[in-house]
C-alpha positions in Angstrom: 19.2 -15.9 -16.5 22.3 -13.9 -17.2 22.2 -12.0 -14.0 21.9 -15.6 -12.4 19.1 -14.4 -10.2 17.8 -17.4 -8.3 17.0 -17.1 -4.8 16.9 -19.6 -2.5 14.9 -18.1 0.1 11.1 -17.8 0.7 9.1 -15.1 -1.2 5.7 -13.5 -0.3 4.2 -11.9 -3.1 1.7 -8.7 -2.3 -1.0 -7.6 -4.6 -4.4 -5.9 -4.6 -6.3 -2.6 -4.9 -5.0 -1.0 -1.8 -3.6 -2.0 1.7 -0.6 -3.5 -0.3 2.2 -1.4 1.4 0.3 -1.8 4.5 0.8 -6.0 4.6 4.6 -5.8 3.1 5.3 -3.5 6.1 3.7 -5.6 8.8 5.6 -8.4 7.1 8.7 -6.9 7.6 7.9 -5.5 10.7 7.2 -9.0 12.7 9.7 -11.1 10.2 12.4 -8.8 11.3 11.1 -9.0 15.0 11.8 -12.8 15.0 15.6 -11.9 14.1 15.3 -12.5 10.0 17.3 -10.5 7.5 14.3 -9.4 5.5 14.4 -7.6 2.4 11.2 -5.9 1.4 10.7 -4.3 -2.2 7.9 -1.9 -2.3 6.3 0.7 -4.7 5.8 3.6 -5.6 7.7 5.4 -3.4 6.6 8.6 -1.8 10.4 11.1 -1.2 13.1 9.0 -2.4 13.9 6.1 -4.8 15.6 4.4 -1.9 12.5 3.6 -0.1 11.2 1.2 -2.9 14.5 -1.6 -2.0 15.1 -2.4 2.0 17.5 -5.1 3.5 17.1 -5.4 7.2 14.5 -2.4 7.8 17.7 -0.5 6.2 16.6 1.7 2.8 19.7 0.7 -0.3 21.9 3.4 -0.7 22.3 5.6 -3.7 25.8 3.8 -4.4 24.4 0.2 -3.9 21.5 1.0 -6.2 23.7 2.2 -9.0 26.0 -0.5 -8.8 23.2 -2.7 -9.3 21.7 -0.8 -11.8 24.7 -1.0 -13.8 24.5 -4.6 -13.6 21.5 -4.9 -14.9 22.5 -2.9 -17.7 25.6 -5.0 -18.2 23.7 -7.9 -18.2 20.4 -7.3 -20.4 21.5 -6.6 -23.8 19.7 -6.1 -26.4 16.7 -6.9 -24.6 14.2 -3.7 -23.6 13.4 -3.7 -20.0 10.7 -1.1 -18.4 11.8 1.4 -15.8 10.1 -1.6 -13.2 11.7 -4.6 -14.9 15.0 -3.1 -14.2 14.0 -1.8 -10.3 13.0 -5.3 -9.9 15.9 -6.9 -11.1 18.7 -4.7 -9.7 16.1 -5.0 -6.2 17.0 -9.4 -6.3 19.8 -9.1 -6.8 20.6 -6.5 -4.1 18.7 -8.8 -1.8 20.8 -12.3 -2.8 23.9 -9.9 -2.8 23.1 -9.2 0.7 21.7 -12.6 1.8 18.2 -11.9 2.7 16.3 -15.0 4.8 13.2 -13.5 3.2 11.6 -11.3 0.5 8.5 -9.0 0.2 7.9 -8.3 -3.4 5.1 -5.7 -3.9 3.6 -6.1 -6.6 3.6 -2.9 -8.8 0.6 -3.0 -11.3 -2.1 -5.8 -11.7 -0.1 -9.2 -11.0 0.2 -11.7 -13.9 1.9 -9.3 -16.4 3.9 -7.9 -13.3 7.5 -8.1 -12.9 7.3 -9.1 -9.8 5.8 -11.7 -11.1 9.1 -13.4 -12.6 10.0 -14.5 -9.6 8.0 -17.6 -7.7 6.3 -17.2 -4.4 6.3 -19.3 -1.7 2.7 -17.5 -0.8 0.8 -14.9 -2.4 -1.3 -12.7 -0.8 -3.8 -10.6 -2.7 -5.4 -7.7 0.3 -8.5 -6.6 -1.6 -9.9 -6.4 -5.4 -11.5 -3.0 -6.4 -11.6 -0.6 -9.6 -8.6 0.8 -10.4 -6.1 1.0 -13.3 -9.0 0.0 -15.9 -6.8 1.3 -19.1 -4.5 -1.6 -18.3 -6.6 -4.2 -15.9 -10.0 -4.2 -17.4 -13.3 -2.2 -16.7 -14.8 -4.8 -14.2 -14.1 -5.9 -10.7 -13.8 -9.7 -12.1 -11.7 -8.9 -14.5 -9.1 -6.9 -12.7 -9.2 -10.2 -10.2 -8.1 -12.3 -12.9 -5.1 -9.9 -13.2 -4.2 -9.8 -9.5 -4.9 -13.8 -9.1 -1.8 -14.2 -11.9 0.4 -14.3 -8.5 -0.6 -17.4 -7.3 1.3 -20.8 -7.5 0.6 -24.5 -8.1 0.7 -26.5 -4.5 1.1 -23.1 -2.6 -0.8 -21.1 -0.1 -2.5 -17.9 -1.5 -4.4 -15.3 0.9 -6.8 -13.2 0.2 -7.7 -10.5 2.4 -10.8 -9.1 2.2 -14.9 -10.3 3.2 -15.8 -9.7 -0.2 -13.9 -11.9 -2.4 -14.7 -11.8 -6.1 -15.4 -15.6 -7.6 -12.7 -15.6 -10.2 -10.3 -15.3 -6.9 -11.7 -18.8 -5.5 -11.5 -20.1 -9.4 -8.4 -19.4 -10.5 -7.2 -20.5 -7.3 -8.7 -23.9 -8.0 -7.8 -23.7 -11.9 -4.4 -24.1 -11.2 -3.9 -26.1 -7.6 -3.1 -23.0 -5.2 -4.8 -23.3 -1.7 -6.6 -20.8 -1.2 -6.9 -18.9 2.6 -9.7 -16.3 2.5 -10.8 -13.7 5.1 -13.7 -14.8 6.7 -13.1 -18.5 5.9 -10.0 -19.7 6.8 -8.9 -17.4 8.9 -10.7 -14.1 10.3 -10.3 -11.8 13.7 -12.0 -11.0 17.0 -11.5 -7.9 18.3 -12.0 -5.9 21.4 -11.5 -2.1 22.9 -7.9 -3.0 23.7 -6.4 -5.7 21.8 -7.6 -8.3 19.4 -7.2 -11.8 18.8 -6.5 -13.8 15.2 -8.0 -16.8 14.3 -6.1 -18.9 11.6 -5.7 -22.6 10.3 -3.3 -23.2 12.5 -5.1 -21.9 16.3 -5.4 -18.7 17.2 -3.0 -15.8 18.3 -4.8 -14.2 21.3 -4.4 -11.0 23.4 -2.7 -8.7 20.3 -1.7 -5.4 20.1 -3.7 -2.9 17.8 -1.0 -2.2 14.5 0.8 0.8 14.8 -0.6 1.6 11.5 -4.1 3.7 12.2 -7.2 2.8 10.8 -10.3 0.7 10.8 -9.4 -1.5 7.8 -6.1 -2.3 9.4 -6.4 -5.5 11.3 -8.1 -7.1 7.9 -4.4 -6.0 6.6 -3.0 -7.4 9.9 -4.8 -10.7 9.9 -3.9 -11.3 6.6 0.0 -11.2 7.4 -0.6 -13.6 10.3 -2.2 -15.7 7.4 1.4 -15.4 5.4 3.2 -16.1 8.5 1.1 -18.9 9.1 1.6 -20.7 5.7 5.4 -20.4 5.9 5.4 -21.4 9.5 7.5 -24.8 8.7 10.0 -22.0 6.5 9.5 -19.0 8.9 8.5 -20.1 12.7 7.7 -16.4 14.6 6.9 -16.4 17.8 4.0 -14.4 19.7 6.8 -12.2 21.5 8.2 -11.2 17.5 4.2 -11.2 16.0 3.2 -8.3 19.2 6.8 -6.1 18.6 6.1 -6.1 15.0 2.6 -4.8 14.9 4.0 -2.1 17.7 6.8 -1.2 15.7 5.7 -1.2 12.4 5.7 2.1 10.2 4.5 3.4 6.7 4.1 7.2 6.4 0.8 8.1 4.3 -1.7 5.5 5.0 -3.8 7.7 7.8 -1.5 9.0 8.7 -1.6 11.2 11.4 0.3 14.3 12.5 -0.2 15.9 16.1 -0.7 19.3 16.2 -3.1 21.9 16.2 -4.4 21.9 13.7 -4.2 18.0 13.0 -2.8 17.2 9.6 -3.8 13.8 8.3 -2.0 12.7 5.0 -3.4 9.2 3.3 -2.8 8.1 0.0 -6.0 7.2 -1.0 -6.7 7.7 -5.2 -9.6 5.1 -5.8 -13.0 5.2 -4.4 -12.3 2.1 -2.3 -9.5 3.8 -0.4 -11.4 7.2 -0.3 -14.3 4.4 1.8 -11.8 3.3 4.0 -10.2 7.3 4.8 -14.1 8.3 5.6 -14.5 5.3 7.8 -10.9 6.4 9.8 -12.2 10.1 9.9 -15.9 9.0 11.1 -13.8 7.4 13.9 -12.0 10.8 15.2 -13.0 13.5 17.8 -14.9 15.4 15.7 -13.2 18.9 14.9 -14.9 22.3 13.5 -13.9 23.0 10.3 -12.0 20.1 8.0 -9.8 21.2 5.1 -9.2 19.1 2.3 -5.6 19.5 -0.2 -6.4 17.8 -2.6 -5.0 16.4 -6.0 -5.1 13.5 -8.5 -3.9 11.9 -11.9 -6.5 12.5 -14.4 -6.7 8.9 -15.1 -8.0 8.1 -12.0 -12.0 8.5 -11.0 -12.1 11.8 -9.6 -15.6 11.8 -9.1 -15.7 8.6 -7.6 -13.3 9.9 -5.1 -14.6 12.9 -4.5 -18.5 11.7 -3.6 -17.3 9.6 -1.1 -15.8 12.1 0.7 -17.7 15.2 0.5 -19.7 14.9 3.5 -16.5 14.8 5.4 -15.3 17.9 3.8 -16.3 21.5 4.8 -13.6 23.2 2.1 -11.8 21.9 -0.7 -8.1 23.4 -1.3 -7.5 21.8 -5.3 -4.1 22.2 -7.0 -2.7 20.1 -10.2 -0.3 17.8 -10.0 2.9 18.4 -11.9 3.4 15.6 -13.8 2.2 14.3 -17.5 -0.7 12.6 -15.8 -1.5 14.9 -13.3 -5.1 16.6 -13.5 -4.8 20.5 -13.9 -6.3 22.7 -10.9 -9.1 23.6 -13.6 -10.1 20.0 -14.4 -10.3 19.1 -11.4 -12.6 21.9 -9.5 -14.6 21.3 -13.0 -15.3 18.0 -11.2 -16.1 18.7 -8.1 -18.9 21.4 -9.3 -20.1 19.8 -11.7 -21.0 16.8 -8.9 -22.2 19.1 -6.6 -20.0 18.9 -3.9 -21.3 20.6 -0.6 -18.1 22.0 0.7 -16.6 25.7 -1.0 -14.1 24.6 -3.6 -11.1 26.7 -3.9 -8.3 26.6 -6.4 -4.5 26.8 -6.4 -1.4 27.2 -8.5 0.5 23.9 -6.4 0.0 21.8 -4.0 2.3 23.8 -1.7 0.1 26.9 -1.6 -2.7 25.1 -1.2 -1.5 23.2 2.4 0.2 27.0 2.7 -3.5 28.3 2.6 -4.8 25.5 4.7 -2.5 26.5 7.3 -2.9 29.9 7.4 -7.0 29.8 7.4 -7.0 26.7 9.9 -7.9 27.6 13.7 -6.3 25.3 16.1 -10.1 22.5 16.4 -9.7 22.5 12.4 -8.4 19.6 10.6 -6.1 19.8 7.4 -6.7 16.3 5.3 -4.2 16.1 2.6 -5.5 13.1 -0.3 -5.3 11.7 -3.9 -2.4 10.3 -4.6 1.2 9.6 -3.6 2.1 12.8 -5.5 0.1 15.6 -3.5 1.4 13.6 0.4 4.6 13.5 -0.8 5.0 17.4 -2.1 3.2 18.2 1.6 5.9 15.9 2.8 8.1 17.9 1.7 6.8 21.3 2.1 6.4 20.6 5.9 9.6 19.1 6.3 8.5 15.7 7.5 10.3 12.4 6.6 8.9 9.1 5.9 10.3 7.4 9.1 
């Protein structure tokens, strides 16, 4: 209220388990292919701060960032705000500053209790509901939807983007007048070897083009924008020719992503079992290759095990390192784990992250594959260790 932060343009909220950052960049990607100024807030970021705030596929600069950081300082007070109460804030007001037509608000942790979640949608997408974060969302599946169905609204559209919807979605939904728009239901997908078609409440959009962003699970993340863009078609008409650029164009390092070469490097986030499912469904799919090397690291909060089982089979050597950080598992901890579950591939240990990719490189022939998963911490320090950028 002192910072007079009240947009007046339309806001799409994003939540869920995973394939958040995946639907806020397809947004942006075929919002700013129909000619809007689109800003597009996103977390956590994997080499620089400046990824998290973008206005017009442009990242905020170090000077626009403090000045509205100082702001925000200016303006709060007395009153305590958490390291993403005040990136949230200083990104608003960056984006009303700069007179975005739209925003993409990501949200950070959960939903309800999210500070993302101080600002209204004009639709709210949640992508999927799995376990994750269950010191601070609750132990069950249920309960974390709960959490992640706090961004709906009253009289607006909210999407959900998954097959396997959890009930408390479709209740909540109706407990407080939101419309909901499941996968599966509402809307849903065709596809074929070369393109695919979407199938929403308002017709169809035939003939597209495969996302730019790789991966099996990626057109449920694609027909799920289309379902935004549909409920905000009155606010935000795009046309086919916008909807095909964007899904060409669009980009988002670390989600499958694959790097040419010999050998092939492949960096995904992935740090739940639920994203770990959806990288061995994306590996099942490639050529296979003769020996696969995994660099790998996680926070210790996170189920390591869980992780870990569901790749194994995929993984003929396992390069462990800790991660550098207060919640980062130590290199001990976690090769403890994956002996103690009986992985099948030889487990090998390392000081950093760094030598371990080092080592993968050095023992790879040129049919191996280098895998590099666990969290944004371990693709971002192989990010930087191999000199690659996140555009």
């Amino acid at each position: 209220q002192r910072l007079n932060l009240n947009p007046d343009f339309p806001i799409i909220t994003v939540g869920g388990t995973n394939g958040k950052g995946s639907v806020c960049a397809m947004l942006e990607s075929m919002l700013h292919a129909a000619g809007y100024r689109v800003g597009c807030y996103t977390s956590p970021h994997l080499l620089d701060y400046n990824e998290r705030v973008r206005i017009a596929k442009r990242q905020a600069s170090d000077a626009e960032l403090c000045v509205s950081f100082e702001k925000i300082e200016q303006a709060r007070g007395d009153a305590p705000l958490t390291y993403f109460e005040f990136g949230t804030l200083a990104a608003m007001q960056l984006f009303i500053e700069n007179k975005v037509e739209v925003a993409i608000l990501e949200v950070g942790l959960g939903g309800r209790l999210d500070a993302v979640n101080m600002f209204d949608g004009d639709c709210a997408v949640v992508v999927s509901v799995d376990i994750d974060h269950t010191d601070y969302l609750g132990e069950t599946r249920d309960q974390i939807a709960f959490e992640k169905a706090g961004i709906f609204r009253k009289g607006k559209v909210s999407v959900f983007g998954d097959r396997d919807m959890p009930a408390i979605i479709a209740s909540e939904a109706h407990r407080i007048g939101a419309s909901l728009w499941s996968l599966g239901d509402q809307f849903g997908y065709k596809a074929s070897a070369q393109q695919w078609d979407f199938i929403g409440v308002n017709g169809a959009r035939n003939a597209l083009p495969y996302p730019a962003l790789r991966g099996a699970y990626q057109l449920n993340n694609a027909s799920a924008s289309l379902a935004v863009l549909d409920a905000l078609k009155e606010k935000l008409p795009v046309s086919m020719g916008a909807v095909r650029r964007g899904l060409v164009e669009v980009q988002l390092a670390g989600r499958f992503h694959v790097i040419p070469g010999r050998p092939q490097l492949i960096l995904d986030v992935a740090h739940n079992p639920h994203a770990a499912r959806s990288l061995a469904q994306n590996l099942a799919i490639l050529p296979p290759c003769h020996h696969t090397f995994a660099v790998f690291a996680m926070l210790r909060d996170k189920d390591m095990a869980g992780v870990a089982a569901v790749l194994d089979p995929n993984i003929d050597t396992w390069l462990v390192a800790g991660i550098d950080e207060p919640r980062g598992a130590t290199t001990d901890a976690l090769a403890q784990v994956l002996r103690q579950n009986g992985v099948r591939g030889r487990v090998q240990t390392f000081n950093n992250i760094t030598e371990a990719v080092s080592y993968a490189y050095n023992a790879a022939g040129e049919n191996d594959r280098i895998i590099v998963f666990g969290s944004f911490y371990t693709v971002a320090e192989v990010m930087y260790a191999r000199g690659l950028s996140v555009t």
